[in-house]
C-alpha positions in Angstrom: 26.0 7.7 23.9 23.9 6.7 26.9 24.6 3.5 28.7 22.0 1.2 30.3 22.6 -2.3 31.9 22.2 -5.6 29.6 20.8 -8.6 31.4 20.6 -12.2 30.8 17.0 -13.9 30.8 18.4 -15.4 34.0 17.6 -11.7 35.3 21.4 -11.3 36.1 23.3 -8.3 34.9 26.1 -8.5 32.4 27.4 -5.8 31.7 26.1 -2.4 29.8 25.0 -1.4 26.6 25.0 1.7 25.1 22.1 3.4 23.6 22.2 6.1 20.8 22.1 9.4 22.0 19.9 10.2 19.0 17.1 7.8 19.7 16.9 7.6 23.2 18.2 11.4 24.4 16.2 14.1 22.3 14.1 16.5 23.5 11.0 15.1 24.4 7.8 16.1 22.2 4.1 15.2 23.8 2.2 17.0 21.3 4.3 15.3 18.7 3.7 12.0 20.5 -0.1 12.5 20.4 -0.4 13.4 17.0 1.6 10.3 16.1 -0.6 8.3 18.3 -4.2 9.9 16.7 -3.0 8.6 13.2 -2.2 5.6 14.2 -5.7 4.9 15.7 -7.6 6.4 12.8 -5.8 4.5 10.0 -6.7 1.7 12.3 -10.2 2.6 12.2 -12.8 0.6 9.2 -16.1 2.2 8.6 -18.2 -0.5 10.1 -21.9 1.6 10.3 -23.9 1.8 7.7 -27.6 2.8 7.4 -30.1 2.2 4.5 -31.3 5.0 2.2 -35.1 5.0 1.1 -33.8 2.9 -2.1 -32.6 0.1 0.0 -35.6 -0.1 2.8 -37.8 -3.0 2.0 -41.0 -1.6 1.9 -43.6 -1.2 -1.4 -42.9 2.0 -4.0 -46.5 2.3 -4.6 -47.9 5.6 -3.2 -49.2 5.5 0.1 -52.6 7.1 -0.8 -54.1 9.6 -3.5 -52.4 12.7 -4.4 -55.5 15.4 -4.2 -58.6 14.9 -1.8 -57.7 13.5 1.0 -56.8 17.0 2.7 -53.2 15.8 3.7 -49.5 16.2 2.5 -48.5 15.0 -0.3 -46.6 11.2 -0.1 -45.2 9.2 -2.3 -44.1 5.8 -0.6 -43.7 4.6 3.3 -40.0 4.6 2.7 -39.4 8.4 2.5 -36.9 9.4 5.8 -39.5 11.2 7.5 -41.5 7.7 8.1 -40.8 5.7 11.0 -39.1 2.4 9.1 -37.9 4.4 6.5 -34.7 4.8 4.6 -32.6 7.6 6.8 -31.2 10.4 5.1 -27.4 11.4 5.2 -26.6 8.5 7.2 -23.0 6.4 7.2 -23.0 4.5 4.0 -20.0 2.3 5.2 -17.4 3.8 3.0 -16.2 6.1 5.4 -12.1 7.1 5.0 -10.5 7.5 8.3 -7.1 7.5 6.7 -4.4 10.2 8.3 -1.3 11.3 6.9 2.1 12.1 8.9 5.4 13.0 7.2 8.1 10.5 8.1 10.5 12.9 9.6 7.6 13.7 12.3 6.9 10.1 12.4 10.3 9.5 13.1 10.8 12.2 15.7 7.4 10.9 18.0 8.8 7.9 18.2 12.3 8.8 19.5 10.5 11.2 22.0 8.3 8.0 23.1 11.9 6.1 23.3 13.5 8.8 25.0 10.3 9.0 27.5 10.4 5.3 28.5 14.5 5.4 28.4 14.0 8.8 31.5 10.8 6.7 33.2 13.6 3.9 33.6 11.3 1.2 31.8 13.6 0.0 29.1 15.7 -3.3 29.4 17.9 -4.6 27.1 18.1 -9.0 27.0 20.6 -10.7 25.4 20.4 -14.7 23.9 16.7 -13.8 24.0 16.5 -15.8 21.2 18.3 -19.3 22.9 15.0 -19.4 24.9 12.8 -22.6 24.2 9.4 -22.7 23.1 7.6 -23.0 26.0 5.1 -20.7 27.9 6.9 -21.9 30.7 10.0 -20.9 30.4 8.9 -17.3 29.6 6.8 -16.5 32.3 9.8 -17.5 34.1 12.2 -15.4 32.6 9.8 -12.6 33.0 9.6 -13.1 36.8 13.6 -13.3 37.2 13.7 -10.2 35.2 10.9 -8.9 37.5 8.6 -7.6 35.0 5.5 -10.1 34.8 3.4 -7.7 35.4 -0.1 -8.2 35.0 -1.6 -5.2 35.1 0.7 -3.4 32.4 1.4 -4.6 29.2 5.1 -5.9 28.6 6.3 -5.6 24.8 9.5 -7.3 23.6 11.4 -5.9 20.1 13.0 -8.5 18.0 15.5 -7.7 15.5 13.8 -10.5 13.6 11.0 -13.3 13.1 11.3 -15.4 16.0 9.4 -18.7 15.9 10.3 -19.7 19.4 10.4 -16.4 21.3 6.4 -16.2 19.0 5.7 -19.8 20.6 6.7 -18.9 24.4 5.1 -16.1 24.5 1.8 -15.8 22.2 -0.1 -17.3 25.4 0.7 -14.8 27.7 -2.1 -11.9 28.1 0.3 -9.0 28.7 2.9 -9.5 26.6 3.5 -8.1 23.0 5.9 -8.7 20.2 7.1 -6.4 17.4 10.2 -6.4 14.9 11.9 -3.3 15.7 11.2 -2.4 12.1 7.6 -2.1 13.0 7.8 -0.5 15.9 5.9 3.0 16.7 5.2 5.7 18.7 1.7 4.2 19.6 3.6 0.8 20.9 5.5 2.3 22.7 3.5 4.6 24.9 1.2 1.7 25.0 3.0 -0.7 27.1 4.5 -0.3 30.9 8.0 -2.1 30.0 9.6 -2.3 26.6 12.1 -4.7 26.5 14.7 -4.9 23.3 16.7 -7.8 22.1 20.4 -7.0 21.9 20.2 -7.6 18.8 17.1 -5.4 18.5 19.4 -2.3 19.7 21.9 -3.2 17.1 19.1 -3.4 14.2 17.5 0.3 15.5 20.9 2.2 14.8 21.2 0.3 11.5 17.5 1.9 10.5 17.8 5.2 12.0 21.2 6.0 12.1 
């Protein structure tokens, strides 16, 4: 097991806390990560372009002028693809699928690297009576400045073991800060914030899942 200190959200230490060794100590896998990360993005992804074919172009289906005599192409109406204003041919209809696939046991693995990444980069802290805080803005920029890690720049995410209204209400206002339940949590989360800050609670709820 691997041990790291536990604070209070007075920014004091209290003791330690041990970490499982298979979570937070495996062999660390980037192209593992990456892949976890590219599926993550693309099932995040909604075909938003579409284009109109020559069915849908508003323009009149008569022909455009007289088959023989004129000495020119062939047409039949303006809203053929080669025609400037015309439908376009091929194009994104807006039914695109994006959707990836990743076997859990991958899935699983990326994630403990990213764990075990941010565990070596020394950017994990474990809080506990995280959830005694009150509702307030306030009081949660302020805990995050005792704890020294209201940082501005890089985004701070917080796991939860559960749904907490007033840890949600103290800090939905603040512009770098995230919250996940620790059953939602992924490889993309993870890699995505500077400091990742668990619960108590949240450590507890992460062996009962995994382990």
């Amino acid at each position: 097991m691997l041990k790291i200190d536990l604070y209070t959200m007075a920014g004091v230490k209290s003791g330690e806390i041990e970490l499982p060794k298979e979570i937070f100590g495996v062999k660390i896998n980037e192209p593992l990560m990456a892949q976890a990360v590219l599926v993550f993005l693309s099932n995040q992804r909604k075909a938003g372009a579409k284009t109109k074919t020559r069915s849908e172009v508003a323009k009149t289906t008569a022909k455009w002028f007289k088959q023989k005599g004129t000495g020119r192409a062939r047409h039949g109406s303006k809203s053929a693809p080669i025609f400037v204003g015309g439908g376009v041919s091929h194009g994104p209809n807006g039914e695109q699928n994006y959707q990836l696939k990743m076997p859990k046991k991958m899935k699983r693995q990326a994630l403990f690297s990213a764990l075990t990444s941010k565990l070596k980069d020394k950017e994990i802290l474990v809080i506990k009576d995280f959830d005694k805080i009150e509702a307030k803005t306030k009081k949660m920029n302020e805990s995050l400045e005792k704890l020294k890690i209201n940082d501005k720049k890089n985004k701070v995410l917080i796991v939860l073991d559960k749904k907490n209204e007033n840890i949600i209400r103290a800090g939905r206002n603040i512009k770098n800060l995230d919250l996940v339940q620790v059953n939602y949590l992924n490889t993309y989360k993870v890699l995505n914030s500077g400091k990742l800050v668990f619960t108590k609670e949240a450590v507890g709820k992460l062996k009962e899942i995994w382990i």
